[in-house]
Each structure stands twice: as C-alpha cells, then as structure tokens.
C-alpha positions as CSV (number, residue, x, y, z in Angstrom):
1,X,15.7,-26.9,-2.1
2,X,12.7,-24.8,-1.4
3,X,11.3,-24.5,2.3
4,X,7.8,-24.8,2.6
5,X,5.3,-22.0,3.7
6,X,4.7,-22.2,7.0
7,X,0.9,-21.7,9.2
8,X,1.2,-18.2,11.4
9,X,-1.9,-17.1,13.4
10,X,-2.6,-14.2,14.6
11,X,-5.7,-12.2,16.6
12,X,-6.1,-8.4,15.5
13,X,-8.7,-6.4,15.8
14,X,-8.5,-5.2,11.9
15,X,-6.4,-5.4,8.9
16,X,-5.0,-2.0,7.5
17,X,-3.3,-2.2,3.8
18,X,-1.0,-0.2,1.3
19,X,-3.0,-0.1,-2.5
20,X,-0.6,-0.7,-4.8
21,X,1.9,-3.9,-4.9
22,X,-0.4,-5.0,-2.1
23,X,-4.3,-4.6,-3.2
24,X,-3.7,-3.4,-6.4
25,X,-0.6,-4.2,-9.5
26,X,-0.2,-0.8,-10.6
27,X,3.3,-1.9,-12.2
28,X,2.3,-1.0,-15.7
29,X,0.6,2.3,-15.3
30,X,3.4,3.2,-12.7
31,X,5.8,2.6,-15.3
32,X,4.5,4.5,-18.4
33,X,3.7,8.0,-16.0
34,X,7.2,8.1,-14.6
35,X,8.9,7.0,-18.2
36,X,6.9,10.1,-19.8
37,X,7.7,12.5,-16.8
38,X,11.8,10.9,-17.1
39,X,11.7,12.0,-20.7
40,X,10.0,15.5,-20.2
41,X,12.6,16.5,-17.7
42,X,16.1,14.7,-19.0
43,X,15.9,12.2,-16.1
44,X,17.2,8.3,-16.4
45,X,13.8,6.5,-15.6
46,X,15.5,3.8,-13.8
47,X,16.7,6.2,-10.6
48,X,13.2,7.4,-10.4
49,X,11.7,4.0,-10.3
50,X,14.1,2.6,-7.8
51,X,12.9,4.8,-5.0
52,X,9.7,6.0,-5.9
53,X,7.0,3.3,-5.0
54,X,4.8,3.4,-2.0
55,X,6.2,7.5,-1.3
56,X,4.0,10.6,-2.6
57,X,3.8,11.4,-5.8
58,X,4.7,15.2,-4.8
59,X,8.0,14.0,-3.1
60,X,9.1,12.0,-6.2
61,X,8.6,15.1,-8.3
62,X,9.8,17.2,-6.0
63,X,13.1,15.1,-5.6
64,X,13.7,14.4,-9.4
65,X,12.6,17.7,-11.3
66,X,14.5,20.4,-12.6
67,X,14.8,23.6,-10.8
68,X,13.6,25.3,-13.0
69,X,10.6,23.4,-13.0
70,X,7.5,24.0,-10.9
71,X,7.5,21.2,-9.1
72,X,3.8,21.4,-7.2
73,X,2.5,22.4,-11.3
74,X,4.4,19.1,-12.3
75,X,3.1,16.7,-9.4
76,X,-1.0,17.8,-10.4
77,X,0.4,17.0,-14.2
78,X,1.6,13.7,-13.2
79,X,-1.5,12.8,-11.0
80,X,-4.1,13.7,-13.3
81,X,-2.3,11.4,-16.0
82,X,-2.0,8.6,-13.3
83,X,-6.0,9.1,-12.9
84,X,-7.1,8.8,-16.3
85,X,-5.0,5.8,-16.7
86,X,-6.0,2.3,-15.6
87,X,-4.8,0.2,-18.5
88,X,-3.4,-3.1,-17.1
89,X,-4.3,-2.0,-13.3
90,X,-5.4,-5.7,-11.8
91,X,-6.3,-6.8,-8.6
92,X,-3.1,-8.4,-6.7
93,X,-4.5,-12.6,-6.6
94,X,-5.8,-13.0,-3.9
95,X,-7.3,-9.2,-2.7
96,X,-11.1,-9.5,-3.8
97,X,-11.1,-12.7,-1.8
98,X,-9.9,-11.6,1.2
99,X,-11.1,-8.4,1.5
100,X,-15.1,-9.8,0.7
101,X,-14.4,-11.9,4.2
102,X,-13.7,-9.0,6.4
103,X,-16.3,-6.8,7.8
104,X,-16.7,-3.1,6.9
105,X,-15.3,-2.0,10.3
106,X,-12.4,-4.6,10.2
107,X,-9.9,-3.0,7.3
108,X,-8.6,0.5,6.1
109,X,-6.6,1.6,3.3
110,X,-3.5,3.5,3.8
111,X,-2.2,4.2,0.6
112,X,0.6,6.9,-0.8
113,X,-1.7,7.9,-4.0
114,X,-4.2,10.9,-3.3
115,X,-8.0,10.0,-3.0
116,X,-9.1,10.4,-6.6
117,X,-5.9,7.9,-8.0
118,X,-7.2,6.0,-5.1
119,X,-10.5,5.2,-5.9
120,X,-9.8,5.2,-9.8
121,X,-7.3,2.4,-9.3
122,X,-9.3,0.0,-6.6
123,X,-12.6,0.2,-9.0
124,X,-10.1,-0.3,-12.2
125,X,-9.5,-3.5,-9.8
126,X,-12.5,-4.1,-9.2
127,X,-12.3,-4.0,-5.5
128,X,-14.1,-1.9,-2.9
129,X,-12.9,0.9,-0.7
130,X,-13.8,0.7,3.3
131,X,-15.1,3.6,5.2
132,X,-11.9,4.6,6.5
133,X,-9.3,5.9,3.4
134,X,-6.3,7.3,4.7
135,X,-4.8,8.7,1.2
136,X,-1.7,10.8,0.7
137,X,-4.1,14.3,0.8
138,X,-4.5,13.1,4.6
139,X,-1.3,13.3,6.1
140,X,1.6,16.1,6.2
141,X,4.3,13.6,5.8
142,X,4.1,10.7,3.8
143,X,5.5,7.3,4.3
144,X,8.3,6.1,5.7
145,X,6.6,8.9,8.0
146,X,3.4,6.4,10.5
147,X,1.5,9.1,9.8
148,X,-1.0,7.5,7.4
149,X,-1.4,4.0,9.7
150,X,-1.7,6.1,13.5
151,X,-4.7,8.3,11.5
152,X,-6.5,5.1,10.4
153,X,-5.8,3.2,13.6
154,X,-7.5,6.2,15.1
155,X,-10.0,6.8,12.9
156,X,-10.9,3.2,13.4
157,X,-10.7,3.9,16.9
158,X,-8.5,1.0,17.7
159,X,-4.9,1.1,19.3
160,X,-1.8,0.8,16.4
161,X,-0.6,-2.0,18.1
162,X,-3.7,-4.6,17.6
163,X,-3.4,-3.9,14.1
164,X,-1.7,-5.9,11.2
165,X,-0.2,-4.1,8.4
166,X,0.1,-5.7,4.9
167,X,2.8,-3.8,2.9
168,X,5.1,-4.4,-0.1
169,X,7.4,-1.5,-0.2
170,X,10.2,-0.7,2.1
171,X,8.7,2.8,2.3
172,X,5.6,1.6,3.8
173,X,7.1,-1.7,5.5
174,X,9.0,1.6,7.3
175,X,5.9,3.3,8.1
176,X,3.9,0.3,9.2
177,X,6.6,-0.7,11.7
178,X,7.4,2.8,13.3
179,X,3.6,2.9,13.7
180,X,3.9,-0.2,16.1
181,X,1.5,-2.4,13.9
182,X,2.0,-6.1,13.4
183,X,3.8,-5.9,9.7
184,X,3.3,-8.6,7.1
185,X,5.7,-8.3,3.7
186,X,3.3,-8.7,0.5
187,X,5.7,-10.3,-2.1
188,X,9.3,-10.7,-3.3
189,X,10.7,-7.5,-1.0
190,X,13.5,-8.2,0.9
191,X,14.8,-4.9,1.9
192,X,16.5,-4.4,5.1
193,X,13.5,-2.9,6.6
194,X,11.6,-6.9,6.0
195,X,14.1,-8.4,7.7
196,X,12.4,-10.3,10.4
197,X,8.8,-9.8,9.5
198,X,6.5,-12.7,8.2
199,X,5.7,-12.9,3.7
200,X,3.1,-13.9,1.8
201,X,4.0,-14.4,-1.8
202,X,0.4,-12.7,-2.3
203,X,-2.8,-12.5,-0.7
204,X,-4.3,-16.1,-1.8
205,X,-1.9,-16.6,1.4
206,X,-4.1,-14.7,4.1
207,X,-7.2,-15.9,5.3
208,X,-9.5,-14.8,7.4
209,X,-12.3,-15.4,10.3
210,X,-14.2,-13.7,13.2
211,X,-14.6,-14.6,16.4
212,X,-18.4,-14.1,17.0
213,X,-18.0,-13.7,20.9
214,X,-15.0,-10.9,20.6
215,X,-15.9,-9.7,17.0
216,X,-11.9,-9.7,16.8
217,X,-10.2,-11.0,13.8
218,X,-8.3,-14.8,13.4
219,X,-5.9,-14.5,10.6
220,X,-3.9,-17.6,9.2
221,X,-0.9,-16.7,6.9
222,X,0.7,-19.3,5.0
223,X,4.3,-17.2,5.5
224,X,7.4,-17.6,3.4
C-alpha cells in the first residue's frame, strides 16, 4: 500500500537547480553520445552510464578513454555532438510552470554541461535561462565538488544555507548538500547520498509564492 505525498513548506530566499533529470530529460540524447563514444573506444556503455550523469563531461572522458587517446581532443568531440543534438530533449513536467512563477532574481542554474550544451538544451525545452548560469566552464572541480552551488549562491549574493537545491543525481544531491543548501531529490533516486532528504516525483510537485513584505520565497512540496 502506497503512502501518500505529504505538504512540506519551506521559506528560501531562491531556488537553485541541476538541468538535466531536474529541468530538462536529456535521457535520450545522453544515451546515443555516450553509446557512440562506448563503441569508438571498446568500452561497455553500461559502466559509463552508471556513473556518468550530473559529473563533467571531461571527467567521464577522462575516466573511461584509452590511453592512448587524447582525452581533452575527445571531451570537445563528445560536447560538440551533445550540442548539435536535441532530438527527444523535453522539459521535465512540471519545469516551465514553476520556473514562469519565480522572479528573475529568485533561481540559478547549476548544471554539469558547459554553457553552450546548456543553453542548446533549456531552449530545445523550451525553458528560459536566469541571469545567474553556473555551468561546468565555471568551476575547477565539478560536482560532487559545492563548487558550482557556493558560486551561484554568491553570485546571487545570498548565503548557501537559505537556499533550496533541486537535484536528481547523487553527484549533485552530493554537491548540493556539502554546499549547506536545503536539498530536495527530483525523482526515483534513492542513493545513499538521498537518504533523509525530501522527493518530488517531478516538479508538478513544487509550487511557489512570494512574500510581498520580505520578497522571500514560500515553497510547498507535495514530498514523497
């Protein structure tokens, strides 16, 4: 027997989320580029897949390739073909909704993909980017590193741990808790690193109002 969802509030000053598996289904696209790069290099597909969402595409390259290979050659190969393409990229149910209800200054993306995949994917999605990007040319270490969400809580000039993170990878979930944010789970994961932290099965589960005396953020999850 199920348990139903259950009402959790919570005031933030602004909402900072991963791209894909959170804003953006990528699964498709995700798929083919690492399936082409598996056969290319004599690599079993599945190994790469199992580790490589929500981390750099550099790292995974870096990790998986040959030595004979140039890896940093191989990476720019990879993200060019990830760039040109979008077939099958959607909007996660839920995203274009939420993120029309929140101000310009309320939300940043944090995402592993560089700025160019970035944009390509979240107008494939038809969803817009905020003024603050933090994309993997940004940082020096990529997530599980807190790199990405301390730059955009500073950027947006607001302390990490008034923020709510929305993540669906346990690279990022990682990342958004080291960083001291509020973490919420977007989707089926249940890696160690969710344990204890609210889900959403998407984002038709968030909603969103401001307080007009504060300007601060009132933010109803219907958690799992």
């Amino acid at each position: 027997m199920s348990t139903p969802s259950l009402p959790v509030a919570v005031v933030t000053s602004a909402l900072l989320f991963d791209m894909d598996g959170t804003l953006v289904d990528s699964t498709a696209v995700v798929e083919r580029t690492w399936r082409r790069f598996a056969r290319r290099h004599g690599v079993r597909a599945e190994e790469i897949l199992a580790v490589s969402h929500g981390r750099r595409t550099e790292e995974t390259v870096a990790r998986f390739a040959p030595a004979d290979v140039d890896a940093v050659a191989e990476a720019q190969r990879v993200i060019a073909e990830e760039v040109e393409d979008t077939r099958g990229i959607t909007a996660i149910p839920g995203a274009a909704e939420l993120l029309a209800s929140l101000p310009e200054s309320g939300w940043a993306l944090v995402t592993s993909a560089g700025r160019r995949l970035a944009e390509a994917r979240m107008r494939a999605a038809g969803l817009p980017l905020p003024p603050v990007l933090v994309s993997a040319d940004d940082v020096a270490q990529g997530k599980p590193s807190p790199e990405g969400y301390l730059k955009a809580a500073h950027r947006l000039g607001r302390s990490p741990e008034s923020l709510v993170v929305f993540e669906d990878a346990e690279a990022g979930i990682l990342a958004a808790r080291a960083s001291g944010a509020r973490t919420v789970v977007v989707g089926p994961s249940r890696c160690d690193a969710a344990e204890g932290l609210d889900h959403v099965t998407d984002l038709r589960d968030v909603r969103v109002g401001i307080d007009t005396s504060t300007g601060r953020l009132r933010v109803s999850l219907r958690a799992d």
